[in-house]
C-alpha positions, -999 to +999 in steps of 0.1 A: +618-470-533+601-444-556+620-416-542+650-397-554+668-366-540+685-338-554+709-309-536+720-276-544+733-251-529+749-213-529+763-191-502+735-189-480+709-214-489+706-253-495+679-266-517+666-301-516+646-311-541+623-347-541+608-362-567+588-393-569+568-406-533+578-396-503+567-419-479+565-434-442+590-459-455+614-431-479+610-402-451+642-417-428+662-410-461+652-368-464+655-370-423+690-380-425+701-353-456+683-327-435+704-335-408+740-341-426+733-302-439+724-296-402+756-310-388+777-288-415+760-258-399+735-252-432+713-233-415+686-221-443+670-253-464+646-253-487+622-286-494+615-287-533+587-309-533+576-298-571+582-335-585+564-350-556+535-369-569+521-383-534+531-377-497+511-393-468+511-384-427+544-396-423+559-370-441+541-338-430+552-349-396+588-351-406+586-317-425+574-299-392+598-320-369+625-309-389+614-274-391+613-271-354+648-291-355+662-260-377+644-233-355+662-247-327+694-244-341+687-210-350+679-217-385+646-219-407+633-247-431+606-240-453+588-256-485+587-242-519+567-248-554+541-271-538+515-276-565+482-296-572+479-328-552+507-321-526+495-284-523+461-296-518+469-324-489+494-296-471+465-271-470+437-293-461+462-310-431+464-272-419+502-270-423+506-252-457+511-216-444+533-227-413+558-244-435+557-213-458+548-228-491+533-197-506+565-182-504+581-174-540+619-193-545+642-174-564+665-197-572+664-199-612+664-236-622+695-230-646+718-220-616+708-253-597+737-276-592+711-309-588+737-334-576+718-364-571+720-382-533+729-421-532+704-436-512+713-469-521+741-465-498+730-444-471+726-458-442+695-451-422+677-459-391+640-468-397+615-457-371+635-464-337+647-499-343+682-505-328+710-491-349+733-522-345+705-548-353+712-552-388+751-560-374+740-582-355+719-601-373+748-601-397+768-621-371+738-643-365+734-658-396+773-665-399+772-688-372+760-727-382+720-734-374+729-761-349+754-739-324+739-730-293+756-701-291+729-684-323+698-697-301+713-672-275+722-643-302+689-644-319+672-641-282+693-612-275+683-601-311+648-597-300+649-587-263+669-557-282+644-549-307+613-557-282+605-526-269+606-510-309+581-533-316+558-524-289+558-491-296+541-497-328+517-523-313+509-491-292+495-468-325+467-495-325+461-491-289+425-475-277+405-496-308+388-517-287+416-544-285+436-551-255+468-531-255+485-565-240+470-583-273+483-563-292+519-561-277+516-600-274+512-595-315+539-575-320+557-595-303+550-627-330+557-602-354+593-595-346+600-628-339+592-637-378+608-605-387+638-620-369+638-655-386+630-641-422+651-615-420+680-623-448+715-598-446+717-607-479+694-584-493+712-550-484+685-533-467+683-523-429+667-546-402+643-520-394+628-515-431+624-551-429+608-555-394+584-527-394+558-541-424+565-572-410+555-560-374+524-542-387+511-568-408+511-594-379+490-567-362+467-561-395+457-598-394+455-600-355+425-569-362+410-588-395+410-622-378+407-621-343+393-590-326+362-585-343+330-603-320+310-609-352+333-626-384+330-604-417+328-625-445+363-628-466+348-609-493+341-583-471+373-585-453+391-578-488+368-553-499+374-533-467+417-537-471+412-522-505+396-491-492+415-485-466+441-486-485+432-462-518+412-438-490+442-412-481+454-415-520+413-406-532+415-382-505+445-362-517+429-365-553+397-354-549+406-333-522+378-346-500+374-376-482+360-405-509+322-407-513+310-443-516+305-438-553+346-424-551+353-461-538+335-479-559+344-460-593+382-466-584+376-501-575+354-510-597+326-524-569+293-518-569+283-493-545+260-517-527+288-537-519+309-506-505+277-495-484+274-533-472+312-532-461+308-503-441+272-514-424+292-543-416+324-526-400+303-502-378+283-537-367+314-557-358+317-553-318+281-561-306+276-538-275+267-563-241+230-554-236+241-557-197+257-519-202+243-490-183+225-469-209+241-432-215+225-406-204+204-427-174+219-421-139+196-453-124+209-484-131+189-492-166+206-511-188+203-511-225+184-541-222+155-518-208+152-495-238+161-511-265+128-533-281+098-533-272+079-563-259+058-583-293+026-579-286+019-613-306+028-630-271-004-623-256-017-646-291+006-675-287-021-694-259-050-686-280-036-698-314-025-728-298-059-736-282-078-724-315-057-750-335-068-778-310-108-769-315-106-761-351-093-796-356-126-811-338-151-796-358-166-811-392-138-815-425-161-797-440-165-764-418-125-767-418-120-764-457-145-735-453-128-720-423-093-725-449-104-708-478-124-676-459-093-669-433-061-681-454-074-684-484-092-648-482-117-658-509-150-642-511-182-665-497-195-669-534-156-683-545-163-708-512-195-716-520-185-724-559-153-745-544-174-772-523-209-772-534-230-754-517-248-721-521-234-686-507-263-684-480-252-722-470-217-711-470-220-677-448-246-697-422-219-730-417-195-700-413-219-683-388-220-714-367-184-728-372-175-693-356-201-692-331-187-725-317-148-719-315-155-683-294-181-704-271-155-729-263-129-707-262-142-680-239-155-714-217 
C-alpha cells in the first residue's frame, strides 16, 4: 500500500496529513482515522493532502462523505495545500471549493507533531464485506479438508458475504449485460475469493475478495458479453487504456487524446483508433428494432442500405455469358481485349492480325448479334 498517514494536533484543530496514493483500496484506512478523531469528539480536521501524488474517484467520495459526517456532528472537515495534479483532479471533479482547499493553513510545519499512524495493524473493513469474515475464515481453515463440518462453514462463509458481492456486480449493471449475469459472476468470484483466500497473509477478507470479485466480472465483460469477439490484441490494448485513462487525465488535465494514449503506451495511433472503432462496434444492434424517431412500425431494416442496383444486371450478365460463348473464338478474343482488356482497336488489330477497319467491323457485328438475341 503506497499510502502513509501522519497526525497532529493542538487545542482546537487535528491535522491529517497523506502522502503517497490514496486510493479505492488505502481510503478505508483515512475513513477509519477520520472516524477514531470523530469518536474522541475532534470536531475540526484538516486533510493535508500536499504529499499526495495520485487520488482517483474513490477518494473524492470519501472526502465529501466524511465532510458531511463532520457537519453532522456539528463539526467541519476541510482540505488544505492541494497542489498540481491533486489540485487539478479536485477542480476539474467540481469539488475543490466545497471542500475548501483554497483556504490558507496556518499551522507552521515546525510546530507539527507528525506522529506517524500504524496501518499495518489497523484493522479495517473494506467496502461492506462482513466484519467477522476474516474470523471466520480463520476458523475455517483450522479445521482438516476432509471434515464435513468445513463444507458447511465455508457455505455459511459465502451466503454471508453473498449479498457484498452483489452489490458490486451491481456498479456494472445498465452496460448492456444482464444484471442476473453479472450477479451469477459475482457470485463465481466470491466463491474463488473464498477458496484462495489464505489467513496467513495478515490482510482482511475484504481487501482480498474485492479485486478478486471484480476481476471475475472484468473477464465475464472481455470474454463473454461482447456479440462480436475483439481480437486478443485488441482486448489488451483496450485494458491498457482503460487503465492509464484517469491517471493521463489527472496529468494532462484533460481527458487523453489518442496521440495521449499512444505516446504513453508506446502504440501506434492507428492501433489506438482501431481499438476504439472496435469497442463502439461490439454489440451489433438487431436490424428487427423500431427505428428512433419513426412512430410507424419501420424497422431499421427499412432505412438502413439501399437496394444494389447491380441486381437488375445479374439476369443479363448471366444470359450475355451464355451467347458470348457461342459466337466465333475469334470475335471472343476481340470482344476480351476491347471490354476487359480496354485496348484501343489499333492495339486489337496489331494483337490478332487483322487491320483496325477489320477489327471495328467484327466488333460492329459481334455486338449487333448479342443485343438482337438478347432483346429476342
Amino acid at each position: 500500500m503506497e499510502l502513509t498517514i501522519a497526525l497532529s494536533s493542538r487545542d482546537d484543530e487535528d491535522l491529517v496529513e497523506l502522502t503517497g496514493i490514496l486510493d479505492y483500496a488505502s481510503v478505508p484506512y483515512l475513513r477509519h482515522v477520520v472516524f477514531e478523531l470523530l469518536d474522541d469528539h475532534r470536531r475540526q480536521i484538516v486533510v493535508g493532502v500536499s504529499g499526495l501524488r495520485l487520488l482517483d474517484a474513490a477518494s473524492i467520495k470519501l472526502f465529501l462523505y466524511l465532510q458531511s459526517r463532520a457537519e453532522q456532528l456539528g463539526g467541519d472537515l476541510r482540505l488544505a495545500e492541494a497542489g498540481g495534479t491533486v489540485l487539478a483532479t479536485l477542480e476539474v471533479t467540481g469539488v475543490a471549493k466545497q471542500l475548501g482547499v483554497y483556504d490558507e493553513l496556518a499551522w507552521p510545519v515546525h510546530r507539527r507533531q507528525r506522529e506517524p499512524v500504524d496501518l499495518g495493524g489497523m484493522r479495517v473493513g473494506h467496502g461492506e464485506w462482513p466484519a467477522n469474515a476474516t474470523e471466520l475464515l480463520m476458523r475455517l481453515h483450522e479445521l482438516d479438508a476432509t471434515d464435513p463440518v468445513r463444507r458447511r462453514a465455508r457455505d455459511d462463509v459465502i451466503e454471508l458475504c453473498l449479498p457484498a458481492a452483489h452489490r458490486l456486480a451491481r456498479r456494472y449493471s445498465g452496460g448492456g449485460s444482464p444484471t442476473a449475469d453479472l450477479t451469477q459472476v459475482a457470485a463465481l468470484g466470491l466463491v474463488k475469493a473464498v477458496d484462495g483466500f489464505n489467513p496467513a497473509h495478515g490482510v482482511e477478507f475484504g481487501a482480498y475478495a474485492t479485486p478478486t470479485v471484480l476481476g471475475e466480472i472484468k473477464r465475464y465483460f472481455r470474454d463473454r458479453s461482447n456479440g462480436i469477439r475483439m481480437p486478443r490484441r485488441l482486448q489488451e490494448l483496450r485494458l491498457s487504456v482503460n487503465r492509464v485513462s484517469d491517471q493521463l487525465t489527472q496529468l494532462c488535465g484533460h481527458w487523453p487524446t489518442v496521440a495521449d494514449l499512444a505516446a504513453h503506451l508506446g502504440a501506434d495511433e492507428e492501433e489506438i483508433v482501431e481499438m476504439i472503432c472496435a469497442c463502439n462496434g461490439h454489440q451489433p444492434l438487431s436490424l428487427d428494432l423500431p427505428s428512433a424517431g419513426i412512430e410507424d412500425d419501420t424497422t431499421l431494416m427499412d432505412i438502413v442500405g439501399a437496394e444494389d442496383p447491380a441486381y437488375d444486371l445479374v439476369e443479363h450478365r448471366e444470359s450475355l455469358r451464355v451467347l458470348v460463348a457461342q459466337l466465333p473464338e475469334r470475335e471472343q478474343r476481340i470482344l476480351s481485349l476491347r471490354f476487359y482488356g480496354n485496348l484501343p482497336q489499333g492495339q486489337i488489330a496489331a494483337l490478332v492480325g487483322l487491320s483496325q477497319m477489320h477489327v471495328s467491323r467484327l466488333l460492329r457485328r459481334s455486338l449487333s448479334t448479342l443485343h438482337r438475341r438478347l432483346t429476342e
